[in-house]
N, C-alpha and C positions, 0 to 999 in steps of 0.2 A: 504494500500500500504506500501511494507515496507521500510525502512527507510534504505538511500541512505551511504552504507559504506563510509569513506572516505580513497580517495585517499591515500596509504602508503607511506611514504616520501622515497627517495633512498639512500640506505644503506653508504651514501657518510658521510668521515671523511675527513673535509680540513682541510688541514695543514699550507698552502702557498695559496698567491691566486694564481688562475690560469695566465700564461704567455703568451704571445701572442700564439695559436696555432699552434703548431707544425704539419707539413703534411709529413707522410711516404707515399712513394712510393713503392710498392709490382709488381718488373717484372717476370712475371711467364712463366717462359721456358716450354716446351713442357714435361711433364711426371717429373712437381713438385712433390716433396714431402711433403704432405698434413701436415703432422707434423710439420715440422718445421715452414712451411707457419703459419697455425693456431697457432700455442703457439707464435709466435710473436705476431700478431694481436689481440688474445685475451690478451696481456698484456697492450695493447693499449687502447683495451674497457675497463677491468677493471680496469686500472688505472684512467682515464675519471669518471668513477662511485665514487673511492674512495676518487678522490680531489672532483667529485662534481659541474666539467663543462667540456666543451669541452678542452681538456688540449693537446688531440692530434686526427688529421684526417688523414684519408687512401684513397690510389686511388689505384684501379688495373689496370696495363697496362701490354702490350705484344705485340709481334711481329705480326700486322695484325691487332687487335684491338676490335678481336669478340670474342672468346673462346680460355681458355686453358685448358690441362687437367691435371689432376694429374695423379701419377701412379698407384691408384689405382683408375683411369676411367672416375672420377667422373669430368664435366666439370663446368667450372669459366667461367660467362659473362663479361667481360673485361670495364673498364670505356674508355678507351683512346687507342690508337695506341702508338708509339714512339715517343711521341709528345716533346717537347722542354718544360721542367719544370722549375719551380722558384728555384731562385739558394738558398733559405734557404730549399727546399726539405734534406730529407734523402730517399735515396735509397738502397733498397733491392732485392737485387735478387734472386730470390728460384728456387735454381737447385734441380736434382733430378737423375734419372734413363739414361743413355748415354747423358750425360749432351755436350759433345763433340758435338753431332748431333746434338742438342737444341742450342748451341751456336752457331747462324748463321754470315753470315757477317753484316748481318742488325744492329744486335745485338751488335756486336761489332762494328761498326761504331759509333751506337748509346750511346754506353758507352764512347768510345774517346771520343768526343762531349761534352755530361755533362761535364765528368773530364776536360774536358780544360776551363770550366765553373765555376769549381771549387765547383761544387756538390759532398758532403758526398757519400760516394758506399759502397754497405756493399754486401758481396755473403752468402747467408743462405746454408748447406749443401754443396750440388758438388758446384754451384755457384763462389767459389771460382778459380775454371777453368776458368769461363767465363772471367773474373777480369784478370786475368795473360792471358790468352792469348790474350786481349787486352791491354796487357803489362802496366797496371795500379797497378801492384801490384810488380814492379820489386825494388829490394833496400829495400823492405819491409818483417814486417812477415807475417807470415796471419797461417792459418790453414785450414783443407777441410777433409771430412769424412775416418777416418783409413782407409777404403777399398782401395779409390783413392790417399792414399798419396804415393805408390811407384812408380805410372804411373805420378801423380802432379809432385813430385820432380825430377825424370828421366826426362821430357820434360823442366820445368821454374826453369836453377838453378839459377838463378839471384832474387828469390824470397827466403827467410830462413822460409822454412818449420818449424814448431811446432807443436805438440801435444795436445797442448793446447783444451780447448772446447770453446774459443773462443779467437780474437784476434782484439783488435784494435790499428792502428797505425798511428797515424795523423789523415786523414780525409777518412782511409781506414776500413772496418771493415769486419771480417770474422767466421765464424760457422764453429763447427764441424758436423752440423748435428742433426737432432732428438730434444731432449727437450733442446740442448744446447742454440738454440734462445730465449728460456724464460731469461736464465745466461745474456745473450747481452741482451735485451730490460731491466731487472731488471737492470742493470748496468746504462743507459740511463736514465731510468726512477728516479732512485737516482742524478744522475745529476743533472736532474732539479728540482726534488722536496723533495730532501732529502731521504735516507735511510727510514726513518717509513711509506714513501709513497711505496715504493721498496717492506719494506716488507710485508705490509697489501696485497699488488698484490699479491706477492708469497704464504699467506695465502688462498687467496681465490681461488687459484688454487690449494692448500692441496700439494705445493713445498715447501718441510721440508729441503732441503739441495742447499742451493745455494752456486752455485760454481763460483769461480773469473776466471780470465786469466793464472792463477796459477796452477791451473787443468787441467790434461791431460784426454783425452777422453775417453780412454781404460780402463779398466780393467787391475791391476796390474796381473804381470804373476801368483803368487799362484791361486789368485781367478776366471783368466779366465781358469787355466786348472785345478781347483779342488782339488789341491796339495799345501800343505803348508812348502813342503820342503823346508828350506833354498837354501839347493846346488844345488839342484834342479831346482828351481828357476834363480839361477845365473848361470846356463851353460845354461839354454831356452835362458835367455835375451843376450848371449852373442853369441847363434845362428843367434839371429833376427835382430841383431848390425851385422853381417858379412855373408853375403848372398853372396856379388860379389865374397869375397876370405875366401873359406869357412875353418872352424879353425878344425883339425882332432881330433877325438873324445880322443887321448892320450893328446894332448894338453889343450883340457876343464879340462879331467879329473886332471891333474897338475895342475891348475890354481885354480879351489876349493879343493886345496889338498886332492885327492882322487887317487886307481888308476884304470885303464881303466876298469879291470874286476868291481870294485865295480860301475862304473857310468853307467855298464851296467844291473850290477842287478837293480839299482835306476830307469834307465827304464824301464825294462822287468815289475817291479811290480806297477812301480804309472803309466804307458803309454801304458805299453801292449806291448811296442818295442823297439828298441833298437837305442839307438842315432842316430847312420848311417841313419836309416828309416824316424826318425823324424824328422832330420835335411834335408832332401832329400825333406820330405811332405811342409817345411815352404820355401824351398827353388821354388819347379813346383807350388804351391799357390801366389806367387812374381810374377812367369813366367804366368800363366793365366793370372793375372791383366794386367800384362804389355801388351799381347797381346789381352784382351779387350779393354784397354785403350787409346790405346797411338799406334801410326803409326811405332813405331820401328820396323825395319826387323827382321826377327826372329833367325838370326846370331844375332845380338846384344841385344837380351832378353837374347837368350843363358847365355852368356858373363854376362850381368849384375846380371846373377841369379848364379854364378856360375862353366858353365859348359866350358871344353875345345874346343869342336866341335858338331856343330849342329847334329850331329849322336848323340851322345851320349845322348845330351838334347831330341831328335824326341823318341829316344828310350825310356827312364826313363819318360817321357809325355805319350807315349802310354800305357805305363804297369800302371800308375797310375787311367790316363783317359778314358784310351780307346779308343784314337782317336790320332792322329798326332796335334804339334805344327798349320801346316799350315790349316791340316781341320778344326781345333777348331778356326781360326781366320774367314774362308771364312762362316761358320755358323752361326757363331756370324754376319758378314758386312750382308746375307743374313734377319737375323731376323730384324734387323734394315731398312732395307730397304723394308720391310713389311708395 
């Protein structure tokens, strides 16, 4: 008979002893996003492995207390309903895909409640929505996924939007999204047990760049349009800074001392097109969001994106889209209400 391996110890380095256990809370709105859910939680477990005890516990709860799903399908058996939690809880809530419809009244009653409890809230992803529109995130910063920051800030101005890839402020905490929730729990996780515990987590997830609150989410303009033009550069960013009152292409062109003919050849050859065009493309990309987004009339996306008269906007919407400002809104409430 052969001879009985032995058990392999776990791969744990303590540093500190462990502190009383810590319990996250994970509320998972309807059509999470699986990402950012998981890379929080698995910082959880492998931080647990690398101190070498129970250092932190999870519970999943949701609206109903049975199933939720993610956006990509896959469904979560839920530990708990909206049940009333211990006030050293952290909470987190992982938004995702029409985060607005996922944010029920329940939902946000249930978030009042804690906070007047004076429970930590954190929003992972879109999440950050749910937070401000239960008006728990008013007087503060926070952050929320680039896609949703021009429909965020147009609805909660009483909230100062950031860039940021992640935000905490007092007992409030917020995501941009994607792998930004590994930067927040590494963050947390140093808290309690020191940087070397932080960064051994971040090793064993083969997370070579950790980013602070100091980092913004995006991609700098060179590299998200493939161009390394200086001036180039600096008349994009000064596009995407003045959308409501849009700056005429002589004026860019003065402002990185060039003139108009030369900022249009800089187009034609790194873009394909010509200012007018591209400046027109970041402006109706504003105007979808905001009429996926956000309840605004579609006179007032106009407006905010730019334009003088809803003619004008319905026109430059269709030649782009193929469809009208209002058909693009009733298509969209239809898919959702699917």
């Amino acid at each position: 008979m052969p001879a009985k391996l032995p058990t392999p110890k776990p791969n744990a380095i303590p540093v500190k002893p462990v502190l009383k256990t810590r319990r996250f809370v994970f509320v998972l709105l309807d059509n999470f996003t699986l990402l950012s859910f998981a890379s929080a939680l698995e910082c959880l477990r492998i931080a647990n492995r690398m101190i070498g005890g129970p250092a932190y516990s999870w519970m999943l709860i949701g609206d109903g207390g049975n199933l939720a799903s993610c956006s990509a399908g896959t469904e979560f058996k839920l530990d708990a309903d909206l049940i009333e939690l211990n006030r050293e809880d952290k909470v987190l809530v992982c938004g995702g895909i029409d985060v607005q419809k996922a944010t029920t009244k329940r939902i946000i009653s249930w978030l009042r409640r804690e906070a007047r409890r004076g429970l930590v809230l954190g929003g992972l992803c879109t999440a950050s929505y749910s937070l401000a529109k239960a008006g728990l995130l008013d007087g503060k910063r926070a952050t929320i996924h680039w896609e949703n920051q021009d429909s965020f800030s147009e609805e909660f101005e009483e909230v100062t939007l950031t860039k940021s890839v992640f935000v905490v402020d007092g007992n409030r905490m917020t995501t941009a999204g994607g792998t930004s929730s590994i930067d927040l729990m590494l963050k947390l996780i140093a808290d309690d047990y020191g940087e070397e515990i932080a960064n051994l987590v971040a090793d064993q997830q083969i997370y070579s760049s950790i980013r602070t609150d100091q980092d913004t989410q995006r991609l700098s303009v060179p590299t998200r349009i493939g161009v390394r033009h200086p001036k180039l550069s600096m008349v994009i960013q000064k596009m995407e800074q003045n959308i409501e009152e849009p700056i005429s292409p002589s004026a860019l062109a003065k402002e990185v001392g060039m003139s108009t003919r030369q900022l249009e050849r800089l187009f034609r050859r790194y873009l394909n097109r010509s200012p007018k065009r591209y400046y027109m493309e970041l402006r109706l990309q504003k105007a979808r969001n905001l009429l996926m987004q956000t309840d605004m009339s579609v006179i007032n996306v106009a407006l905010a994106c730019g334009f003088a008269s809803p003619s004008h906007f319905s026109k430059c919407y269709r030649a782009h889209y193929n469809t009208t400002p209002y058909r693009e809104r009733g298509s969209h409430a239809t898919r959702l209400s699917i």
